[in-house]
N, C-alpha and C positions, 0 to 999 in steps of 0.2 A: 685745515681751516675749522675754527669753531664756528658755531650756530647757532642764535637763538629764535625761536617762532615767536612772532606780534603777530594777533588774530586783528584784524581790522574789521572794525562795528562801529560806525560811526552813530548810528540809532540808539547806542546804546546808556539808559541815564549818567548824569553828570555824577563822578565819578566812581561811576563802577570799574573802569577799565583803567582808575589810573596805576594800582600793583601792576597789572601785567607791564601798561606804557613804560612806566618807571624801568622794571626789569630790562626792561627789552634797549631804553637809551642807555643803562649804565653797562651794558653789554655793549655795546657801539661803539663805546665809549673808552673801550678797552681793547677793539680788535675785534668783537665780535663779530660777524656777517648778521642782518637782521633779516629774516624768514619769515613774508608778509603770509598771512592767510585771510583769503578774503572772504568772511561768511556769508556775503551776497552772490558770491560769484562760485565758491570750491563747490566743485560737486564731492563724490563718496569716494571717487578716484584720487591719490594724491599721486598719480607720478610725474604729475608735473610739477611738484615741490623739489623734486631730485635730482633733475637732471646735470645741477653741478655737484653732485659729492660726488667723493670717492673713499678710500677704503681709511683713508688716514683722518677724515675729519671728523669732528661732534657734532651732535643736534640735540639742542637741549629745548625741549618742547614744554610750552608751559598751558597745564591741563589745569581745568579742561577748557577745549577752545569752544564749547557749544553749541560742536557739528557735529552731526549723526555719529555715534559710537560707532559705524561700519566707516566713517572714516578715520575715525583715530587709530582702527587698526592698521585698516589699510594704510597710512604713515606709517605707522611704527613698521611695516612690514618690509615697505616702499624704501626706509632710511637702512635698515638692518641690511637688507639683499645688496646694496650697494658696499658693503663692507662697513658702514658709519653707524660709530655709536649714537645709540636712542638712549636719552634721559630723558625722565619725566619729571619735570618742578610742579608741585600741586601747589595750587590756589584753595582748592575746596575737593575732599572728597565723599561725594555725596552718599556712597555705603557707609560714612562713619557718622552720616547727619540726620539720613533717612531710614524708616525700619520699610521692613517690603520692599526694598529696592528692588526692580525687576530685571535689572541688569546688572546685578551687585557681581556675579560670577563672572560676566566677560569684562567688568570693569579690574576686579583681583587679578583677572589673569594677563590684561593687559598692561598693569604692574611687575607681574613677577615675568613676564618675558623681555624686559626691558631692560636698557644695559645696567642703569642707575637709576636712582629714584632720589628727589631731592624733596622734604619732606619740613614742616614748620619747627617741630621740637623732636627730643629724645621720645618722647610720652607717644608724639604722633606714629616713629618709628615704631616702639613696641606696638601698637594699636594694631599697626597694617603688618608685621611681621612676614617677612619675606627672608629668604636668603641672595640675598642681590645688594651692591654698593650702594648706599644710604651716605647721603650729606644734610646738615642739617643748616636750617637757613637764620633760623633765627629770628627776631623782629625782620619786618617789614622795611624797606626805605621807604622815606616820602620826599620826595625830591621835590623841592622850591628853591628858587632864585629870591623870591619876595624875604624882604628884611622884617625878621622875628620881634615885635614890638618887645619893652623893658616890661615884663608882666609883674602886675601889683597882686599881692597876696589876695586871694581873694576864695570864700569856702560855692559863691554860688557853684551848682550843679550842673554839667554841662552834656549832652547825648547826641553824639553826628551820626548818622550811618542809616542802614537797614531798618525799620521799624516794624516790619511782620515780624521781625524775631524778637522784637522789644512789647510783646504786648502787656508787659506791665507795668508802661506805661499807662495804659489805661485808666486806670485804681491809683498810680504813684501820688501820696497826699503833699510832697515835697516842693517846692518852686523848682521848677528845672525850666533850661534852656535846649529847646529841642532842635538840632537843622539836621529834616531829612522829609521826605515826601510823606503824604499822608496815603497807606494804602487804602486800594480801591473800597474793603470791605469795612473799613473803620468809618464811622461819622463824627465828626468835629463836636459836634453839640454830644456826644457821647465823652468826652473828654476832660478830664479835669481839668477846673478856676486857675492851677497852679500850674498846669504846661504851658509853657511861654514859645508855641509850633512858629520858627524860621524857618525859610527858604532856606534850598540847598544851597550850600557855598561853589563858586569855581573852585576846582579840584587840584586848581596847582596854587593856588591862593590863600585857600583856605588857611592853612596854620597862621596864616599872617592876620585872616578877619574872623578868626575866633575870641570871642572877648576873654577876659581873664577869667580864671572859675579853675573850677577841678572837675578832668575831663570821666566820663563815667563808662566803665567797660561792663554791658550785664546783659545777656541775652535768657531767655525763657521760650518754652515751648507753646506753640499754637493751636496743635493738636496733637494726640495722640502718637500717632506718624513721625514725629519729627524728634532729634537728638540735639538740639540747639545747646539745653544748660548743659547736657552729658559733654556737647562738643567742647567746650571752654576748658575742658582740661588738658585738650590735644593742640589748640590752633594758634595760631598768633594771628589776634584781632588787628585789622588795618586800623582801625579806628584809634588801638591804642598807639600805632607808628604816628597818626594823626596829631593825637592830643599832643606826645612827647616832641614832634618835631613843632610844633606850636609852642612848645616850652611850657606845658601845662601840666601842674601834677596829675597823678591818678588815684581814682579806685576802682578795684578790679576785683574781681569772685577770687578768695581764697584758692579754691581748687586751681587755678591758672597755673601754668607752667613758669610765669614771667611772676608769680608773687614774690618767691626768694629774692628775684633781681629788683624786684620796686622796692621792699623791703631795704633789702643790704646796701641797696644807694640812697637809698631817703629819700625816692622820689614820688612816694605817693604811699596810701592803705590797703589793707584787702581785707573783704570783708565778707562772711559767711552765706549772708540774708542781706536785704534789703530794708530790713526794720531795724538793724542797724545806724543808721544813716536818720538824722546828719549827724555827722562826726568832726570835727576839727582836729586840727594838726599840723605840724612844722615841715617843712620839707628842705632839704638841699640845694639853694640855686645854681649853686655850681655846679653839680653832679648833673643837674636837672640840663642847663646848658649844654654841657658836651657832650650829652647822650642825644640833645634837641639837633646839634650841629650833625653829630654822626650819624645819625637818618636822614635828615637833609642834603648830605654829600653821599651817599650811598654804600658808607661801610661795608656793610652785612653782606650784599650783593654784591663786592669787588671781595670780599674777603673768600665768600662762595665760587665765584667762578677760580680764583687761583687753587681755591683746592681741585676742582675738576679736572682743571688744567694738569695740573701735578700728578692724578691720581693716575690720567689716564694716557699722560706723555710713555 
């Protein structure tokens, strides 16, 4: 029997938790068993996660669930002792975001004792370098049922997501259209004439009430602390699974993993700096389409699990 863990966080803002949801139905979806974890309720013990495996099944754990590091081991310990493969699908890993990390060593080491590690790009794999089976996932799905409006050409500027990591927005002299919460430490009136701040979208809707524009992938650092621009050459931004399953070109930081692909499809720019910008340009509708539909129906992550499957039949 394969396995995939859903950490259940209902508290937690609109949508943060839709990558893991996403993963975790098109796993279901496929055969997989779904492996709730309740972050109100799991204590540091997991062996009551295990009581059905056995020695022949997977458990593909998608980290991190953002419960006590004492219990991500204790999992991995809890699935391995029963004879079942432990993979790890990362979302985010916070040694490669954070400098000072103070758990950077048992967080490595709970990578390299794991069966597999499923990781966003090639780039991310060389980054965390281990000797252990390495699958690579690729964009993000963004799973919607809502019908994809006929999008009209269109160059406004578009930015959904995270905004502690966007603080250049701040200073951006450009008309943009922003949906995403205003953090605690920023104040509105410190804000530039030209940021047009929306509400968050529903998270399974969204691609569909996103207006036409070109969606914008650029994070920057906050403080000193933090590897936010550095990260963008390892990760695959949800945001852009976002824009593209909305059928929205992009522009994305040269350094990106995903530029040759935006590139070599015509589906958007990539660009060095921010003073750049604005920029016009043509794009591919059709290319643009059938990469929008194949994040929508869950390619990447039915393509991922059959490798798994296969590697480790």
């Amino acid at each position: 029997m394969n396995y995939m863990t859903h950490t259940i966080e209902p508290w937690m803002p609109v949508g943060a938790t839709k990558p893991k949801d996403d993963i975790a139905k098109i796993a279901a979806s496929k055969g997989w068993q779904r492996l709730e974890i309740d972050r109100a309720t799991q204590g540091t013990n997991a062996d009551n996660l295990v009581v059905s495996l056995s020695s022949s099944d997977i458990v593909v754990h998608q980290f991190p669930s953002y419960l006590p590091l004492e219990f991500e081991e204790n999992f991995q310990r809890a699935v391995q002792l029963t004879g079942a493969k432990f993979i790890i699908l990362i979302h985010d890993f916070e040694p490669l975001r954070l400098s000072d990390r103070q758990d950077s060593k048992r967080e490595y080491a709970l990578l390299r004792y794991s069966d597999g590690l499923v990781v966003h790009t090639s780039e991310m794999a060389e980054a965390i370098a281990l000797p252990i089976p390495i699958f690579i996932l690729g964009l993000f799905d963004y799973l919607t049922d809502s019908q994809i409006p006929d999008r009209k050409p269109s160059h406004d500027l578009i930015f959904a997501g995270t905004l502690t990591k966007a603080t250049w927005l701040k200073t951006f002299p450009l008309p943009i259209k922003v949906f995403g919460n205003l953090p605690r430490k920023w104040s509105a009136a410190d804000l530039p004439p030209t940021l047009n701040l929306q509400t968050i979208l529903p998270q399974d809707t969204a691609p569909t009430e996103l207006p036409d524009g070109v969606g914008l992938v650029w994070d920057s650092d906050e403080m000193d602390k933090t590897y936010y621009q550095a990260y963008q050459r390892l990760n695959s931004p949800h945001k852009l699974s976002l824009y593209l399953a909305a059928g929205l070109p992009v522009v994305i930081p040269a350094i990106s993993p995903f530029s040759d692909f935006v590139i070599s499809n015509k589906i958007g720019i990539c660009i060095s700096d921010l003073s750049e910008l604005p920029i016009s340009f043509t794009f591919d509708k059709d290319n643009l389409s059938h990469i929008s539909k194949s994040i929508r129906t869950g390619k990447h992550t039915i393509t991922l699990l059959k490798k798994i499957e296969t590697f480790y039949s």
